[in-house]
N, C-alpha and C positions, 0 to 999 in steps of 0.2 A: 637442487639448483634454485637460486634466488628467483633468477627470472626465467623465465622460456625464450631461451636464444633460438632454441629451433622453430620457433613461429615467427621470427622477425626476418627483413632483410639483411644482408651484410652491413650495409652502411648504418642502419639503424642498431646495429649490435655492435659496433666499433666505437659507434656516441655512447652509447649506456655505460660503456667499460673505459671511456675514457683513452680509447686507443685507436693508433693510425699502423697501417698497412708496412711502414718502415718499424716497428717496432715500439716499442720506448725505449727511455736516454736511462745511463743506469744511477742517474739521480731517480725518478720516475719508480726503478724496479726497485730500489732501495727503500725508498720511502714507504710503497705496498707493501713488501715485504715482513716491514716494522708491522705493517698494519693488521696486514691478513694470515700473517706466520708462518714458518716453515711448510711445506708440501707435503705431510707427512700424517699420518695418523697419532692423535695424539696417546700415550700411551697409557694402559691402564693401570690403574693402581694393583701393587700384585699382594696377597697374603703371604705374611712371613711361613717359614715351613715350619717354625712351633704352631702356630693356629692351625695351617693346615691339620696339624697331625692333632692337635686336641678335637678339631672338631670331630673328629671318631669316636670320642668319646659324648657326643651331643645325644645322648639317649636314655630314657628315664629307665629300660631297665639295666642299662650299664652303670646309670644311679644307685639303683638300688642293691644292685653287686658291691659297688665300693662303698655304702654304706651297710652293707652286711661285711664288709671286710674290715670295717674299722670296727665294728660289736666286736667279731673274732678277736681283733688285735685286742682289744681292750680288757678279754675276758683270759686271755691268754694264750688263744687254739693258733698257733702259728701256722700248723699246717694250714686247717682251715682258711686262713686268710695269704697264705703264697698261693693255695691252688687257684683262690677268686683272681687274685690280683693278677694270676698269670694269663687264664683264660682271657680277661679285661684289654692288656696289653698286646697279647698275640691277636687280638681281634682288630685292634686299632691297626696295628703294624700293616697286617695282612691287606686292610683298606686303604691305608697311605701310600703303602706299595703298587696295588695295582689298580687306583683310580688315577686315569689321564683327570689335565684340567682345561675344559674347554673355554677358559678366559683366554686361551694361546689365539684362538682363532683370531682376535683382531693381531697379533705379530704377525702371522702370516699373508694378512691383507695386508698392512703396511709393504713386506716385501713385497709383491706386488708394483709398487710406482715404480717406473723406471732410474735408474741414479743418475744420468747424464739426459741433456736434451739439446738440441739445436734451435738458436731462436733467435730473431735478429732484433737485434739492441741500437738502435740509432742509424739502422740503412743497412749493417754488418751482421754477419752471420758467426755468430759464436756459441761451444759448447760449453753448458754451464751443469751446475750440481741440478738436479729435477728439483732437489727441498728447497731448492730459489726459486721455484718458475711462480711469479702471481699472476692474478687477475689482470687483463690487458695486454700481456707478453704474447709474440706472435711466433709461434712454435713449428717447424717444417717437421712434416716424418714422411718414411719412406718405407718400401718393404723391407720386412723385419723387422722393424722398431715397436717397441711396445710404446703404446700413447702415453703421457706421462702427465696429464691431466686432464678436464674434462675440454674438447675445444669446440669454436664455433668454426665450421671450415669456411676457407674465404676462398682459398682454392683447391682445385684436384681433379688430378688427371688421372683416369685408370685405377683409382683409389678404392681399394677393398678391405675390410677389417674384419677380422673373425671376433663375434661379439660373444662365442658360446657362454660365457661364464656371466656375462649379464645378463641375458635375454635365452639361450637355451637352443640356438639357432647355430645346426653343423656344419651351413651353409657360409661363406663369408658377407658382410652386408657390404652391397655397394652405394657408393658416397656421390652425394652433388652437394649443389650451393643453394638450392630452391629451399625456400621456407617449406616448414608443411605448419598443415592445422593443430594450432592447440590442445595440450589434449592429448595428443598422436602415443600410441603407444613408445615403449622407451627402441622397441625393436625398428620402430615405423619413424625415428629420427635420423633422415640418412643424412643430413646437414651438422650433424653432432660424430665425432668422434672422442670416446669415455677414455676416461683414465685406466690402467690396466688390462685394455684389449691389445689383438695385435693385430697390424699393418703386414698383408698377407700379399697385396700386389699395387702397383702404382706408386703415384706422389698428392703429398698434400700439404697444405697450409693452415693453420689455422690460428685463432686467437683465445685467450686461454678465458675459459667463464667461471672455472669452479677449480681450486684447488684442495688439496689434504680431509681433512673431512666433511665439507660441501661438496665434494665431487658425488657423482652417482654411485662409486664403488666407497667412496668415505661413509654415503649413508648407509650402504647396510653395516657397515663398521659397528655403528650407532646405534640400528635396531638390533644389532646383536647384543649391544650393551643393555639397553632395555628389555630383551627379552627375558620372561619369567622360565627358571629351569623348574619344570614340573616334577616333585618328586613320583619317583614310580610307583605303580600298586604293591610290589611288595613293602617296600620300605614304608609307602602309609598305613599297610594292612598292621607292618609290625609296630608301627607304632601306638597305632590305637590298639592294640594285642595287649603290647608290654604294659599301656596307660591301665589298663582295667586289668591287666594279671598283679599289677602294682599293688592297684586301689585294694583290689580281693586280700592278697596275701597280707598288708598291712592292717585291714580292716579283722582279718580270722584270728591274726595273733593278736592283735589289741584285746579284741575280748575274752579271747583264750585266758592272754594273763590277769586279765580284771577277775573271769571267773574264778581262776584256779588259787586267785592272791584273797579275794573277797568271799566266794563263796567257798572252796575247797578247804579255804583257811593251810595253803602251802606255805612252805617259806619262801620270800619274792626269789631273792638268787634262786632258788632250784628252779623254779615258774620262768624266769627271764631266759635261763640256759635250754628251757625246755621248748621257749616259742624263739627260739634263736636256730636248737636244730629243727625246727618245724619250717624256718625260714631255709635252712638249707636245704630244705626234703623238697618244699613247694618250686624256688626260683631255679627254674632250669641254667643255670650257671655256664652250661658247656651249648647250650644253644647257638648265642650269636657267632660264635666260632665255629662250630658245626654246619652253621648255614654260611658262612662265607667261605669255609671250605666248601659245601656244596658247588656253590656260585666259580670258583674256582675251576672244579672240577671242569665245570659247563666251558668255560674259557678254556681247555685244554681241547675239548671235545668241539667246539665251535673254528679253535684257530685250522684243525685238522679240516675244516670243512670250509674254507679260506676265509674265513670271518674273523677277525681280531678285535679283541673287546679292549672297549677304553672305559670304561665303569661297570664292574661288578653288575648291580643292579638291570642294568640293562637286559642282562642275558635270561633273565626271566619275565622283564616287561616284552622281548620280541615273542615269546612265548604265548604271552597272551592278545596279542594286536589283533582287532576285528580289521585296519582300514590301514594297507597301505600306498602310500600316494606314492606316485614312482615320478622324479623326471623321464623323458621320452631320450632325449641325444645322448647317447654312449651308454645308457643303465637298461634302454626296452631295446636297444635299437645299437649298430656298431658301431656308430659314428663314423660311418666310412660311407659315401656315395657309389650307389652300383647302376648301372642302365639295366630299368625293368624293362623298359618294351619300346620296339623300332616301329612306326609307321613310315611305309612306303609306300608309292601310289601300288592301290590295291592289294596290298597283306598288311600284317601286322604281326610283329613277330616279338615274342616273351624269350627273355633271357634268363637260367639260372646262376645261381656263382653265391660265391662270399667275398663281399668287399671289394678290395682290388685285386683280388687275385684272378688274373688273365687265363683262368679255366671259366670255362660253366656250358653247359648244352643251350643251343641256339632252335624253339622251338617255334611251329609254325600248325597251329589251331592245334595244338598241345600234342603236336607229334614232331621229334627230332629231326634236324633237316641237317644238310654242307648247306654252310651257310656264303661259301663262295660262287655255288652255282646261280644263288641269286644276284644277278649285274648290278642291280640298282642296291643290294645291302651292301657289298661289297666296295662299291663307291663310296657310300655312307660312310663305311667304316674309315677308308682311304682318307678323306677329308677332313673326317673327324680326330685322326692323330695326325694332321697336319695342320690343320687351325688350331694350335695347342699348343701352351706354354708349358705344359709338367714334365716331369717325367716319375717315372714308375720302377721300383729299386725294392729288391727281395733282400731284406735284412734276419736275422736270428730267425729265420723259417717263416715271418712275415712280409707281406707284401704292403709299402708305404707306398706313399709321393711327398714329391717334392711339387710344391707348387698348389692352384688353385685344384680342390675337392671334385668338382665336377669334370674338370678337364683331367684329372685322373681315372674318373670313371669312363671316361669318352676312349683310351688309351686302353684298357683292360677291356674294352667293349671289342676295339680294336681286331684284338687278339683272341680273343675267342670267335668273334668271325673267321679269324685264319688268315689275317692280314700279318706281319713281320712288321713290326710297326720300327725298327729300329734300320732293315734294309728300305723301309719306304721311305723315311723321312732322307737316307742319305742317295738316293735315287733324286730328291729333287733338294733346288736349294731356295733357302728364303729370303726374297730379294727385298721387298718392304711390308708395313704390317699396318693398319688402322687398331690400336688395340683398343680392349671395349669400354666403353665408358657409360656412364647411365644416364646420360641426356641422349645419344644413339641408338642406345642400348643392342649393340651387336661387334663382333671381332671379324676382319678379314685381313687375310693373310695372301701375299700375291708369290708364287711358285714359281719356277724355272728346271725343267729336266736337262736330260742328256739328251735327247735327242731334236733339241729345238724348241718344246713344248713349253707353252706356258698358261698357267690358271689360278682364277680368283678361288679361296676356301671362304665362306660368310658362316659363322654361327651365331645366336642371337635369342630372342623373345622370339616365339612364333607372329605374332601380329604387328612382329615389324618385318622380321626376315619375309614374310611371306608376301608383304606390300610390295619389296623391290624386286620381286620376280616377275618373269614374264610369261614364264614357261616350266613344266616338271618332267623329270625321267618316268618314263613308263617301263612296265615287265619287263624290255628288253633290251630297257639303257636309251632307248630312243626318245629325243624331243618331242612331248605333246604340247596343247593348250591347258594353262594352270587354271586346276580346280579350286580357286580359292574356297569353298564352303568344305571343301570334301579337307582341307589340313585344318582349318579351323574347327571342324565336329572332330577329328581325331584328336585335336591338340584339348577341348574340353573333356575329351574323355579321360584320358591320361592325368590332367589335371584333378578328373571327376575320383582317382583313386590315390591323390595325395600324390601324386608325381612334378616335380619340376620340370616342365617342358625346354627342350630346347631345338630351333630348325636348323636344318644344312642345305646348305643353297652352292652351288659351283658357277662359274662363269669361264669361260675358254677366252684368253687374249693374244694379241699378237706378240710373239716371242720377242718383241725390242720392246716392248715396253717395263721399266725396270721401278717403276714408282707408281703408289699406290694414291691414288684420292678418292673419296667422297662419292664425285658424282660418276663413279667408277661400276659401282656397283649398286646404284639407283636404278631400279626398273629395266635391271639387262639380264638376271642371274635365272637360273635353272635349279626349281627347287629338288633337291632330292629324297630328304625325309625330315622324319620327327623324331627325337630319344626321349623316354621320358625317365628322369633318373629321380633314386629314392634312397634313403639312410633304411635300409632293409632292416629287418625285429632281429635280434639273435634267434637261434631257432631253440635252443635251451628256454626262453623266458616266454615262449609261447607255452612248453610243459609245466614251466616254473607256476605263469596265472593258472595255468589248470589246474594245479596242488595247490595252490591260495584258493580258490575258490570252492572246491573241496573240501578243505579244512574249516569253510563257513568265513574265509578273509577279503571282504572288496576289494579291489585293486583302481585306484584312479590315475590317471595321469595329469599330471599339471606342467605343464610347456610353455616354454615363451613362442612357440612355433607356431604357423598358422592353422588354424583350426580344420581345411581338408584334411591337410597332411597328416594333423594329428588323427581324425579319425578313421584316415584308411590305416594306420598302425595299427587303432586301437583295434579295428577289425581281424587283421591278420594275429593280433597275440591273445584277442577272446575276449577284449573287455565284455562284461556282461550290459552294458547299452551304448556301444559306440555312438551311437547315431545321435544322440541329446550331447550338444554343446556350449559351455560358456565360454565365452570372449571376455577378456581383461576390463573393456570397456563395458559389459553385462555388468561384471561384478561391481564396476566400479558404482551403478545405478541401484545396488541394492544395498538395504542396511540391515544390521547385524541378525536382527531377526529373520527378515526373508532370505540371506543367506544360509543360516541354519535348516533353513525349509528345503533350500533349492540344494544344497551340496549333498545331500544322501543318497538325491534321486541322478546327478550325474555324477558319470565317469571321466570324463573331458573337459579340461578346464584350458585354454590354449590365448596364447597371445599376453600373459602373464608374468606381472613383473614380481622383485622380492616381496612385495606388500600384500600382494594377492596371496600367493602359500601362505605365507603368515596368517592371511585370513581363515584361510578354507582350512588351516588344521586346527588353530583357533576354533572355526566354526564347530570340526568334525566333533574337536572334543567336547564343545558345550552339548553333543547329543549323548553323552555315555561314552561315547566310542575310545579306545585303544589307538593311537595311530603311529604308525612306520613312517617315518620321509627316506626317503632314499633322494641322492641328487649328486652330482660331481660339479657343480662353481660354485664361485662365488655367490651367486643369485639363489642357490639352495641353502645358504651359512644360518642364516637365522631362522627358515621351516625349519630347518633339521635341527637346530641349538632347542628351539620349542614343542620338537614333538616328542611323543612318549619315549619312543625307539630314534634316533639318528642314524640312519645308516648310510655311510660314503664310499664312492667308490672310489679304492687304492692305488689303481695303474693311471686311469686318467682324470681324477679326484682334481679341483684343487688341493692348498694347505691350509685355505681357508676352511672347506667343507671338512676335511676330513678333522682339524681342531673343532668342530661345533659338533662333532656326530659321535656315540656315543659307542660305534659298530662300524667297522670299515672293510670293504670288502676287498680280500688280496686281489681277488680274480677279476674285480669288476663286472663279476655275472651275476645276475638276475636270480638263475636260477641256485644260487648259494641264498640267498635270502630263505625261500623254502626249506633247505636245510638246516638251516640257522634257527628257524621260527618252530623245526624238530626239538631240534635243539634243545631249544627257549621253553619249549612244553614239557619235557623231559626234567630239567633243570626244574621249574615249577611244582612236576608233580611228584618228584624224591625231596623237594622241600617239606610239602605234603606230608610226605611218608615221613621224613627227621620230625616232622609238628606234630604227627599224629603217634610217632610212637614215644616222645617225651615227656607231651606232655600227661597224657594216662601214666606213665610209669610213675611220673613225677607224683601227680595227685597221690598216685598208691600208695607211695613213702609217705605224704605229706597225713594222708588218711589217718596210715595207724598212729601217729604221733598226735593227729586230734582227738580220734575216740581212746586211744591210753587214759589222756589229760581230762578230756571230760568225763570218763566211770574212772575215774584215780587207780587207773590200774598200771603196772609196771609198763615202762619203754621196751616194748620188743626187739626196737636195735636203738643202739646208740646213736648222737646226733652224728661223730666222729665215723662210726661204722656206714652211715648215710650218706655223706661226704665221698667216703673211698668209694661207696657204689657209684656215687654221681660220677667221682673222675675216673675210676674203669672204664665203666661201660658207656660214657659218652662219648669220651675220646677213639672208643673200638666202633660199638653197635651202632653210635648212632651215624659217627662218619661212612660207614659199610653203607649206607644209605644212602649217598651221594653218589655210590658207583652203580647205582641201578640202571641198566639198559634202558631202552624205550619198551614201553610196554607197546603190545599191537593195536592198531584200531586208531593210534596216536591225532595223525592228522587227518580222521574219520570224524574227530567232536569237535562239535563249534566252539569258537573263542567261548573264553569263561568272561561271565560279566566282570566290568570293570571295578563296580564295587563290590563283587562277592567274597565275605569278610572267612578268612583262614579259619576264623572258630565257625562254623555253621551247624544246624542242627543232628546232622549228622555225627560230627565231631567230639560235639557235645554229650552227644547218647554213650559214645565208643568211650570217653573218659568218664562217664558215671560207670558205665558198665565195666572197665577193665580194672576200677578202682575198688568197685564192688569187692571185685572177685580177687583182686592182689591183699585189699583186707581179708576175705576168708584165708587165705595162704597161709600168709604171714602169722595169723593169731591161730587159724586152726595147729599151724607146724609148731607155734609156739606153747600154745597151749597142749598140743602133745608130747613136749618134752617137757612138760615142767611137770603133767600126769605120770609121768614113768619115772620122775624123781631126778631128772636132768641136772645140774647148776644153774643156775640164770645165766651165766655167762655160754652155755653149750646150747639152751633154748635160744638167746639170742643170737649163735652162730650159725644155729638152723635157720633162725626166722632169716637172716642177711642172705645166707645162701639161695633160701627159698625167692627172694628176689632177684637175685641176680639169674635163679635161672626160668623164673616165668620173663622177665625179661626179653630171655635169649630165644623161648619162644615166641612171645608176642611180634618180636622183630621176624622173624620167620612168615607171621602171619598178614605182617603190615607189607614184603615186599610185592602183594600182589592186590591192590585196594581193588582194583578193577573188574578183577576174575577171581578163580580159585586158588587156591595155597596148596589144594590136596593134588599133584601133577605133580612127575618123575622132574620138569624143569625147574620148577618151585623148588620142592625139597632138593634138589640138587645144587641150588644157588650160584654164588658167584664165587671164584677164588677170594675176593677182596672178603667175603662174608666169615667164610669158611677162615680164612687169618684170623679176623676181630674174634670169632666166639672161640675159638683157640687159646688168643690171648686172654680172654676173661677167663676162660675154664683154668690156665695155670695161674692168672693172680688167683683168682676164687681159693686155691691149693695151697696156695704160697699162704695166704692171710690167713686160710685154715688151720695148716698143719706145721706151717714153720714156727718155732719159738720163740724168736726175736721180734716177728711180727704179730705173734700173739700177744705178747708181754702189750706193745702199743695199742692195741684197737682190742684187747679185752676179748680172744677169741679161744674157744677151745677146741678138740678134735674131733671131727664128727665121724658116728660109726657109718661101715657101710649099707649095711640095713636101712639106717636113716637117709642114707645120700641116695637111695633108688628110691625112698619114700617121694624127697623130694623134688626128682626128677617127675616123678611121677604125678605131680601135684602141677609143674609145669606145661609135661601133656593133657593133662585135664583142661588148663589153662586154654590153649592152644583150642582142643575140640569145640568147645563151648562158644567160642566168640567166630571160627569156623563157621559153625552150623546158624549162628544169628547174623552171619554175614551173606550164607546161602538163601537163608530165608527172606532176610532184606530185600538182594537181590532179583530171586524171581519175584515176590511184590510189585517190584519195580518196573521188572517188563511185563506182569500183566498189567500194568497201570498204563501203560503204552499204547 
């Protein structure tokens, strides 16, 4: 907003904008119109779906594939260059297919403005398109109308808007004409109603200050544009992976073929074809397709657990999250108002229940009572669904309202006392009403029975309801003298646990009287109690932060709500420091540095607009940290667009959040996050296991092909026979990798750091060590059949075999990186395992023993003597890296 209309008078914000209380003339809205342009969100420029789909291809080692697939093409190896090109293509597709694009998010903030609006033009009152409303135009709305830009109110009467989706607040805000102080948070502008909320009860007027993308819902529009999309840890980790697997493999062949052309004195073609299969033995080809199927997998396995992934990537960044920020209304909490606790003179009584469901035990010093034998609860109640505009309506097995949030919780309060709230209200009828307003701030409603009777209902703010009493029900319904100290220390208690208070006050009058005023119920009423009512946690996302916390994951909350509220929540669902709170106006006093200090150490961040989350995840991540957003409005759209993981909620989400977030939850439960974040680490660490059993394999091929080249001794397999191994046993073994269960202990280990790079020392040991030892195989097998007088082409069909099936143990040994491999569950694997090595065992057979396929790949028959040789050379395999994984191991826990 250009100016702060909400700190000025009416009149003074009528001059600014050049407008008067009849309207403007639509010369007037014309000429603005020109000026200040349609009402609408401007739109963004979109990528055609060819770039889309190329930039899949934006990666150096998917370069260096289709530059290994033009060598192929050029040298003649066709096969070699369909298999690159295909793995290349199915990799892109698979990415085009299933990454959402969260540039949609600003299309569904544009829907959002309302398309029609009422506004008066010249003294008249006419509906016009919303994408005309300008600056100046004096707009009327009423309940149900969605606001349709931002306004200054001039008038309103009974005027309520539900702000959730800007401010975070389940409550609706109620409206006056008083300026407040500059500055005010955006929650704390009750003289402003936003573009895109909605008009929940009353009437208003107002005169329009911000339209289309100036309005307050246009600029997060805008900070969404701005916002940087963080690539995740995997996709950086792979990228610096594939930059220096690059650098290596172009750096080994370069001098390979300088030595073997200059010093070997080879001829160059034989040298060039020979660091050509040395480039196919090295570049893991079936990788990035292997890991997007991994990734895949994870989105089968995550949608089952109501989470829906809208980019690939994400599903192993939730994986790894130290810090997730949760909005509080509808994602901690049900976004339904329930009555926690009744004070009456002399008890206090705690209510159970879910939401509005008109069940729950009525408890009295935590021991269940009838709650009708108490006269003065029973009144309470009586009153309470009769000063009351809702009503209460059991749909598809849940219980709604219709009408204002709290006056549905007063109704479901009702009935769980034991009141009939439906034969109460038609036992009496309603003759006139003072409704509430927030320069009064209280509702009374005047009654008539059947038998003569008649009486005032008052609810209200306790420190006003409680001023126009004179008198309160005692234990037995009888008139005493009012305790004013003794409702005031109750009403700050109730407050003191994040409750909204509200009083009930009665008045008895003479049955002729049939209208209601003012000085009606000034200093005559008979107070009867206090409610204090709360947006209760789900009881799931109390267990949910216990498994976040467990797994080593912070949990904060960031609210537009007021900071009690927020921390008697955060108490009830475990934050680990409720009690330390920032206020919007805190943050607004700090700068970037001292906010990076302060947001580690708190968990409650409250009273917060869109700029704030932007900040504190900004902040979180300048510390290392991994971060979650979770949030359902508009006012979540750009955290969640900026943090590591987006996660939205799907039932009562906007389309704003759920386009900026990158993970959507079906269920809108909390505790699917924890599931997901299973998930997420699961997905992560059979990536793991695909990295750690390829890349060793890889090296192994890549090995004998160097030491051949440097002692100039013959190729133990061909580059052609290298190739078939890569596209067997990728597309089988390595994908059998992706369907790995979760290992135990899963959300036992702390997040992994956020830069801890895929290669690490560890990884590094296991691929000198399996390379080592895939060289001895290969050359010992080889060199035992060329000692017994073999062919070259029969030693070479051992040496391929001999890989293919240490291989198939190595993978054996990789699905358990954590524990042991030697366990009945281990060796027993997975059906998906038990497939793939199947299927490699008959190609292996096929390329072996068939003739048509020998004639191509230069293969001959191997005996069986030999084939038990080399099985047996793959059990060796298998014990060996066993036994220095056991050893590793306990190392490691006594280092502990």
């Amino acid at each position: 907003m250009d100016q702060e209309f909400y700190a000025i008078e009416i009149d003074e914000a009528l001059e600014k904008l050049d407008a008067v209380p009849a309207g403007l003339s639509d010369e007037q809205a014309s000429a603005r119109l020109a000026e200040h342009g349609p009402n609408r969100m401007p739109a963004p420029p979109e990528r055609s779906l060819a770039l889309r789909f190329l930039s899949h291809f934006h990666n150096i080692l998917i370069y260096v594939l289709l530059g290994s697939a033009l060598i192929t093409l050029a040298l003649g190896h066709l096969v070699d260059t369909a298999v690159i090109i295909a793995v290349v293509v199915a990799n892109a597709v698979i990415g085009f297919v299933q990454e959402g694009k969260a540039e949609r998010a600003m299309e569904s903030i544009r829907g959002m403005l309302a398309p029609r609006a009422a506004v008066l033009r010249g003294g008249e009152r006419r509906t016009v398109d919303g994408a005309k409303l300008v600056p100046g135009d004096v707009v009327l709305i009423e309940a149900g109308d969605r606001v349709p830009a931002d306004l200054r109110l001039i008038r309103a009467h009974g005027l309520q808007i539900e702000e959730a989706i800007l401010t975070g607040e389940s409550v609706p805000a109620q409206k006056s004409l008083a300026p407040v102080s500059a500055g005010a948070p955006l929650g704390d502008r009750s003289c402003m109603a936003f573009s895109g909320t909605l008009v929940t009860s009353g009437q208003g007027r107002g005169v329009v200050t911000a339209t289309g993308a100036k309005s307050e819902i246009g600029r997060i529009s805008g900070m969404l544009a701005t916002v940087e999309v963080l690539t995740t840890p995997l996709v950086a980790q792979m990228n610096v992976f594939a930059k220096w697997l690059t650098v290596l493999i172009l750096l080994v062949a370069a001098v390979l073929l300088v030595f073997g052309y200059y010093v070997g004195h080879h001829d160059f073609a034989e040298m060039f074809m020979a660091v050509v299969g040395l480039s196919v033995a090295a570049i893991p080809e079936g990788l990035p397709a292997v890991l997007t199927i991994t990734l895949a997998v994870g989105v089968q396995a995550m949608a089952r657990r109501n989470a829906i992934v809208r980019r690939l990537p994400a599903i192993e960044t939730l994986g790894s999250v130290s810090v997730i920020c949760t909005d509080k209304t509808g994602t901690l909490t049900r976004n339904e108002m329930m009555v926690a606790s009744v004070a009456v003179s002399g008890h206090v009584f705690s209510l159970e229940g879910n939401g509005y469901e008109p069940e729950g035990a009525v408890k009295l010093a935590e021991v269940p009572v009838r709650a009708l034998d108490h006269i003065h609860l029973a009144e309470l109640a009586r009153a309470a669904a009769s000063c009351n505009d809702a009503s209460l309506h059991r749909r598809d097995g849940h219980w709604t309202i219709e009408g204002d949030p709290m006056e549905g919780a007063l109704l479901a309060l009702a009935a769980k006392v034991g009141v009939d709230v439906q034969r109460e209200l038609s036992a009496r009828t309603r003759t006139d009403t003072i409704p509430f307003d927030a320069r009064h701030r209280f509702m009374a409603t005047l009654h008539h029975d059947h038998p003569g009777h008649a009486d005032i209902f008052v609810k209200g703010a306790p420190e006003k309801v409680v001023g126009m009493c004179k008198g309160q029900r005692n234990r037995s319904g009888e008139q005493e003298p009012l305790d004013e100290g003794y409702w005031h220390e109750a009403a700050d208690v109730m407050a003191a646990r994040g409750q909204r208070v509200l009083a009930i006050a009665t008045r008895e009058v003479d049955h002729t009287q049939t209208d209601l005023k003012p000085e009606d119920v000034e200093g005559t009423l008979t107070m009867i109690g206090l409610v204090g009512l709360i947006d209760p946690p789900r009881a799931e996302a109390i267990a949910a932060v216990a498994e976040c916390r467990e797994a080593g994951i912070r949990v904060k909350m960031i609210t537009g709500d007021h900071g009690r509220t927020a921390a008697a929540i955060g108490r009830m669902i475990g934050l680990e420091n409720p009690d330390r709170i920032l206020a919007g106006t805190d943050l607004d006093r700090l700068d970037e540095a001292d906010l990076a200090s302060a947001v580690t150490a708190t968990d409650i961040f409250a009273r917060t607009n869109p700029e704030h989350k932007l900040r504190l995840v900004k902040a979180l991540q300048s510390q290392g940290l991994t971060v979650a957003m979770t949030g359902d409005g508009v006012n979540d759209a750009p955290a969640l667009k900026r943090a590591d993981a987006g996660i939205a909620m799907g039932r009562k989400g906007s389309e704003a959040a759920k386009e900026a977030a990158e993970l959507v939850l079906a269920d809108d439960n909390f505790a699917s996050i924890a599931a997901a974040v299973r998930e997420g680490r699961t997905v992560y660490d059979n990536i793991r296991k695909v990295i750690s059993w390829t890349l060793p394999t890889n090296a192994g091929e890549a090995m004998t092909i160097i030491v051949a080249l440097l002692f100039g001794m013959t190729l133990p397999v061909t580059p052609i026979q290298i190739l078939w191994i890569n596209l067997v046993t990728a597309v089988t073994l390595g994908i059998a990798l992706a369907f790995e269960p979760t290992e135990e202990n899963t959300m036992r280990r702390p997040p992994r750091p956020r830069d801890e790079p895929l290669l690490n020392g560890e990884l590094a040991w296991h691929i000198v060590l399996v390379s080592v030892l895939f060289l001895g195989g290969v050359f010992g097998i080889h060199a035992y059949a060329i000692d017994r007088g073999y062919p070259v082409e029969l030693a070479r069909t051992m040496a391929m075999n001999t890989l293919v099936v240490m291989e198939i143990f190595h993978l054996f040994f990789i699905r358990n990186i954590y524990g042991t491999s030697l366990t009945w569950k281990a060796v027993r694997g997975t059906r998906v395992v038990w497939i793939t090595v199947a299927i490699v065992v008959a190609a292996q057979f096929l390329v072996t023993y068939l003739p048509p396929l020998q004639a191509v790949f230069a293969t001959k028959s191997v005996p069986f003597l030999d084939g038990v040789l080399i099985v047996a050379t793959g059990v060796a395999l298998f014990a060996i890296i066993e036994v220095e994984k056991q050893l590793r191991l306990s190392v490691r826990r006594r280092g502990r």
